[in-house]
Every structure is written in structure tokens, then in C-alpha cells.
C-alpha positions in Angstrom: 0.0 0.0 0.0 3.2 2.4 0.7 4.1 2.3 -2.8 0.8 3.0 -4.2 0.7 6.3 -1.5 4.3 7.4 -3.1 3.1 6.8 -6.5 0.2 9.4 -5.8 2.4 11.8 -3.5 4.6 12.2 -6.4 2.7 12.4 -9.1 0.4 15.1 -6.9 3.5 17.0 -6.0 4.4 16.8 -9.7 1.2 18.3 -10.5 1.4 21.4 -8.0 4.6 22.5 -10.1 2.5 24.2 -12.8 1.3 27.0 -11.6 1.4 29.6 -14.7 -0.4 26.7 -16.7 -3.3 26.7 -13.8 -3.3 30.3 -13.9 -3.7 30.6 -17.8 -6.4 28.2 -17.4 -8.2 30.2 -14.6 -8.9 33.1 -17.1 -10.3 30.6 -19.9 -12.8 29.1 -17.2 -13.9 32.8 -15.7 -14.3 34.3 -19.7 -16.4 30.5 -20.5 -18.6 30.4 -17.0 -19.4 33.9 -17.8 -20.5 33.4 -21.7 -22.5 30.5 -20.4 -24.7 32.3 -18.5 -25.3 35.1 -21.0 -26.0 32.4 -23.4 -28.6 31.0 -20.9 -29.8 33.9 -19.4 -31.2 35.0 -22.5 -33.5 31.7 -23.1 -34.7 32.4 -19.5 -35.9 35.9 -19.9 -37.8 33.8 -22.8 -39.7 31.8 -21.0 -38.3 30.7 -17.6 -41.0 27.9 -17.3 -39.4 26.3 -20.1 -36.8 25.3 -18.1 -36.5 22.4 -15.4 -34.2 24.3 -13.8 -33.9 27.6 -11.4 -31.4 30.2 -13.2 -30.0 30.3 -9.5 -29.7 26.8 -9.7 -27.9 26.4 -13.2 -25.5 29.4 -12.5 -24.4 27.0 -9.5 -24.1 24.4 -11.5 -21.9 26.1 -14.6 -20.0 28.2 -11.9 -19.0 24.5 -9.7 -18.7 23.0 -13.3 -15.5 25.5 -13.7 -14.4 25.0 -10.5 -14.1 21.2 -11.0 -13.3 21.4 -14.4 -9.5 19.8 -14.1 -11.2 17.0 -11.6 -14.4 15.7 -14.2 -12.3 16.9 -17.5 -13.1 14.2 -20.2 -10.2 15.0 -23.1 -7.0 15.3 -19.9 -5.1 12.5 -20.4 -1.8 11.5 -19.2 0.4 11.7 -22.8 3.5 10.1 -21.1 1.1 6.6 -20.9 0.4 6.8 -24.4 3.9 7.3 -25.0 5.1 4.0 -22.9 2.5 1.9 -25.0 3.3 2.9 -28.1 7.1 2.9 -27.8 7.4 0.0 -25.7 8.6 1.4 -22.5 5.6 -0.1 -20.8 8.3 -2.9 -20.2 10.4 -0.5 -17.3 6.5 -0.7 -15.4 6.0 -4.2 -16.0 9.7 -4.8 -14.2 8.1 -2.6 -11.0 7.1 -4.7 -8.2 3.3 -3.4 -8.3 0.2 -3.5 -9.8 0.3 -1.5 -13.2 -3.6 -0.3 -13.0 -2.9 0.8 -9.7 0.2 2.5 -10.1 -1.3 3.9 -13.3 -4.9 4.6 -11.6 -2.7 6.2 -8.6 -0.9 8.3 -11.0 -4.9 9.1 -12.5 -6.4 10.5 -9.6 -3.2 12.4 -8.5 -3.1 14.5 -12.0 -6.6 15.7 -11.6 -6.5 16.3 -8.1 -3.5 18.5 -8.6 -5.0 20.1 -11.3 -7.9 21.0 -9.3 -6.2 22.6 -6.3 -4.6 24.8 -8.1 -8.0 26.0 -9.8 -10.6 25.3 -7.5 -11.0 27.7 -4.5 -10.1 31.0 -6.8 -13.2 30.2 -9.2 -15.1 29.5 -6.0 -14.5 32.6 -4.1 -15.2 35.1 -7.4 -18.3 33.1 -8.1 -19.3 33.6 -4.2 -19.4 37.4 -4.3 -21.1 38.1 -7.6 -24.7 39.4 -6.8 -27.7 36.9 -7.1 -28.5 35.2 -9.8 -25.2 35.2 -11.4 -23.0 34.0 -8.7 -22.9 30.6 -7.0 -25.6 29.9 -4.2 -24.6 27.6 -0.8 -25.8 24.1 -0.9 -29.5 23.2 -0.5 -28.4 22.0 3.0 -25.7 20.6 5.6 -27.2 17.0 4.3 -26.8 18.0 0.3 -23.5 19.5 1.1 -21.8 15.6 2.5 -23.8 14.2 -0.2 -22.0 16.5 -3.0 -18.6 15.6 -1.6 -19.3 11.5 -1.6 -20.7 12.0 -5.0 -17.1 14.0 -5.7 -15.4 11.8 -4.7 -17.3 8.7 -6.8 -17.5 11.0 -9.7 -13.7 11.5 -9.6 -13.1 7.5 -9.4 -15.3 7.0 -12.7 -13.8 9.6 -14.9 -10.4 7.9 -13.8 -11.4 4.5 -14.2 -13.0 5.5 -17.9 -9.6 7.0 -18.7 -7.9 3.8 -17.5 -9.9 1.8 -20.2 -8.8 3.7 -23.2 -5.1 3.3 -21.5 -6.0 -0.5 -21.7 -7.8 -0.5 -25.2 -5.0 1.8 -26.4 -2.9 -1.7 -26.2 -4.9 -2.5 -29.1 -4.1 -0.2 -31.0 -1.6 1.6 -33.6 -3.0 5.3 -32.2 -4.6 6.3 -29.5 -5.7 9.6 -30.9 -9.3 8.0 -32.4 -10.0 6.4 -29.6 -9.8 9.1 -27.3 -11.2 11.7 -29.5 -14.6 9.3 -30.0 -14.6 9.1 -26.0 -13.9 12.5 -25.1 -16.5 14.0 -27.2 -19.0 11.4 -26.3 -18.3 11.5 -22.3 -18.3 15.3 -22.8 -22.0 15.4 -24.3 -23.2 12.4 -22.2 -21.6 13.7 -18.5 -23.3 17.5 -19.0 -19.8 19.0 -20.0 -22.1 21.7 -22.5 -25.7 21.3 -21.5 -26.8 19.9 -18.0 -28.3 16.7 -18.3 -32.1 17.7 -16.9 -32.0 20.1 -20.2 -32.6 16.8 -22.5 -36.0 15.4 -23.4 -37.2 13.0 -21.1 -37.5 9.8 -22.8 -33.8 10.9 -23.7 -32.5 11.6 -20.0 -33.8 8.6 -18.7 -31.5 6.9 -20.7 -28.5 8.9 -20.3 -29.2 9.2 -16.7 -28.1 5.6 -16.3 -25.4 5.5 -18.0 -21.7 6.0 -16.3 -21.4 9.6 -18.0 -23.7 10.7 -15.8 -22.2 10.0 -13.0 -19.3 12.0 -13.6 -20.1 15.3 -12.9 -24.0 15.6 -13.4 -24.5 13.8 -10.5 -22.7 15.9 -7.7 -23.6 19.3 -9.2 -27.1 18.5 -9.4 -27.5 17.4 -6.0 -25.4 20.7 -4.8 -27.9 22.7 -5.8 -30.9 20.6 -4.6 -31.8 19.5 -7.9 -31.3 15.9 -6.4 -32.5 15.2 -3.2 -34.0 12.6 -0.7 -33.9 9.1 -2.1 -33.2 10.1 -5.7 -29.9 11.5 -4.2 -29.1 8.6 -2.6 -30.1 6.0 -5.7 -27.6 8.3 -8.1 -24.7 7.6 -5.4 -25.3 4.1 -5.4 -25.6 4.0 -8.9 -22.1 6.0 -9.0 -20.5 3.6 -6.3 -21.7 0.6 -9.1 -20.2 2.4 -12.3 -16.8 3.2 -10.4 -16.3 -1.0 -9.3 -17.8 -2.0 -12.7 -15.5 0.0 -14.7 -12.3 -0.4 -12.0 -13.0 -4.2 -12.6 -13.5 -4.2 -16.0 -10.0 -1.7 -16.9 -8.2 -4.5 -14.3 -9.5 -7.2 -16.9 -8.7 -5.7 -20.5 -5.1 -4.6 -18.6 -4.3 -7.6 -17.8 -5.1 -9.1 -20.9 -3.4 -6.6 -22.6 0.2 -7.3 -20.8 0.0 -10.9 -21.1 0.0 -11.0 -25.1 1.9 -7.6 -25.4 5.0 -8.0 -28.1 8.0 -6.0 -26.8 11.2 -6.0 -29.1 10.2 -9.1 -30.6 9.6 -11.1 -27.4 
């Protein structure tokens, strides 16, 4: 267990070192969060009935979306994995006396946590002090605000796990670049990366709903602002819990696989 703590200590450490990147970044979310809601703001003064939504409610959601954007991002992946496979290097972590998903899985989480402490609070605190509607609103309650961070915290082990699957799949293949392009802009759609989720029809939601995009980010910002409560709350963390062990197992599997008929230098 040491090992897979140092593997994530580094790589999180790693992370913190690029602070001019985070803060090029923070001015791209502020200018995007801000031309979302313009963009929105003029369908509500169209007909706010229209929408299942509060406007309070969906500025929380695009202003936490920002906010979290390095920890649920679909299309961040770690180049220097794709590199390993394709060259062959792979071979130097095979050696390792670990687990590759879970060094690779530590190394996952790490990345976006980094990412996200560096981002986080200063999108937060500017969305805090703008005046009502446009600004971020607290929690529906104490009991939505726990549930938010478990559902964080799920959310963040199912966007890693996904990634780890096109790691594995990427075994299978000459590139990885169409295989990550066809998930990122799927997951992106799917997960409520440009419209939330509750904005679809209804015999569409209910579908996408149950899929594992969903429970990416959709999920925790919905119950954040109260748009998820009680037992449907509870269901959506269970059903995030289930898509994080499904996916976990099923990366393990096609990993495995992978390594055991991998050709390296002709051996």
C-alpha cells in the first residue's frame, strides 16, 4: 500500500509544479462560466418555465462546473502513458514490483487532483461574491452538502477509471488519438460537459441518466444545488459507487489481458 501512497504523492506533487499553466487556465474558465450564462440567461428571460431548472440553480451548476473542471475533464489525459505503449517502454513498469492499474490509476487520480487545487477555491471565491442570480448559491443544506462531496469523490473514481480503459484499449491499437477523440466528445455530451443533463428530453434523460457519463459530474452538481435530493440523491450515489467498481473491474481485466500478449522487441 506504501508504494501506491508514493506513486500518488509524487505524481500530486508533480502536478502542484504548474502554476502559470493553472493560472492561464483560470482566465479561460472565468471568460467560459461567464458566456455560459449570458447564453442561458437570454433563453430564461424567454420563458423561464421552459426550463426544469432555477437560473440560480444552473448558475451553481456552470460556476462548480468550472471550478471542478480539471477533476471531471473528459479529453485530460496523461500523454507520457500513451507514449510507454506505443514505444514500448511499458516494459520498465512491467519490471516494477506493483500493480500497473494501480500505479497507473494512482498516477490518474493524483493528475486531476493537482489540477484541481490549483484552480478550485479561486473560481469559487469570485463566483461567491457576484450578486444573485449570477453567482454561485450555498448548498441546499448541511445534508446535500456531504452528499455532494461522496458524490465528488465517486465522480472523480469514474472519470479515472473510464480513462484507464482507453489506456488499456489503447494496447490494441496503432494510435490512441481516435480512440480518445470518440470518447472524449462522447463522455463530454453524455456527462453534461455543455448542456446539464435535466435540459434533455425526457425519454432521452432517462437513458442517459443511467449511463456512467452521468455520474461524472452531473451527479454531484445537481445534488449541490438541490436539484437531487432525498432518495433520488441517494439512488444516483449508489448508482455511482456501481459504475466506479464495474469500470475499476473491468480496466483491471482488458489490462491484464493486454500485458500478457503484449510484443516488446520481438519477445
Amino acid at each position: 500500500m506504501k508504494k501506491y501512497v508514493s506513486f500518488f504523492r509524487i505524481r500530486f506533487l508533480t502536478g502542484l509544479q504548474y502554476r502559470a499553466a493553472a493560472w492561464a487556465g483560470l482566465s479561460t474558465q472565468f471568460v467560459w462560466g461567464t458566456m455560459l450564462l449570458l447564453m442561458f440567461r437570454a433563453f430564461y428571460r424567454a420563458d423561464t418555465s421552459a426550463f426544469p431548472m432555477t437560473f440560480e440553480q444552473l448558475s451553481s451548476y456552470i460556476w462548480l462546473q468550472q471550478a471542478l473542471l480539471a477533476l471531471f475533464i473528459t479529453w485530460s489525459f496523461d500523454e507520457d502513458l500513451f507514449e510507454s505503449i506505443r514505444s514500448g517502454s511499458v516494459a520498465y513498469e512491467l519490471c516494477r514490483p506493483a500493480d500497473l492499474f494501480g500505479m497507473w490509476m494512482c498516477r490518474t487520480v493524483a493528475t486531476r487532483l493537482s489540477r484541481t487545487a490549483l484552480r478550485c477555491l479561486p473560481v469559487l471565491i469570485v463566483a461567491a461574491v457576484l450578486p444573485r442570480p449570477w453567482g454561485i448559491s450555498p448548498p441546499a443544506s448541511p445534508l446535500a452538502l456531504l452528499a455532494f462531496l461522496v458524490s465528488v469523490l465517486l465522480g472523480l473514481l469514474v472519470i479515472s477509471a473510464m480513462g484507464m480503459l482507453v489506456y488499456a484499449l489503447t494496447f490494441y491499437t496503432i494510435s490512441p488519438v481516435g480512440l480518445r477523440t470518440i470518447f472524449a466528445s462522447a463522455a463530454e455530451f453524455l456527462s453534461g460537459g455543455f448542456i446539464p443533463l435535466p435540459f434533455l428530453p425526457d425519454s432521452i434523460r432517462r437513458v442517459v441518466d443511467m449511463l456512467p457519463f452521468a455520474s461524472v459530474q452531473n451527479t454531484p452538481l445537481l445534488i449541490y444545488g438541490g436539484f437531487l435530493s432525498g432518495q433520488e440523491a441517494l439512488f444516483r450515489i449508489a448508482l455511482q459507487a456501481a459504475w466506479a467498481l464495474a469500470l475499476i473491474l473491468a480496466g483491471r481485466l482488458i489490462l491484464l489481458r493486454a500485458i500478457r500478449h503484449v510484443v516488446l522487441q520481438g519477445g
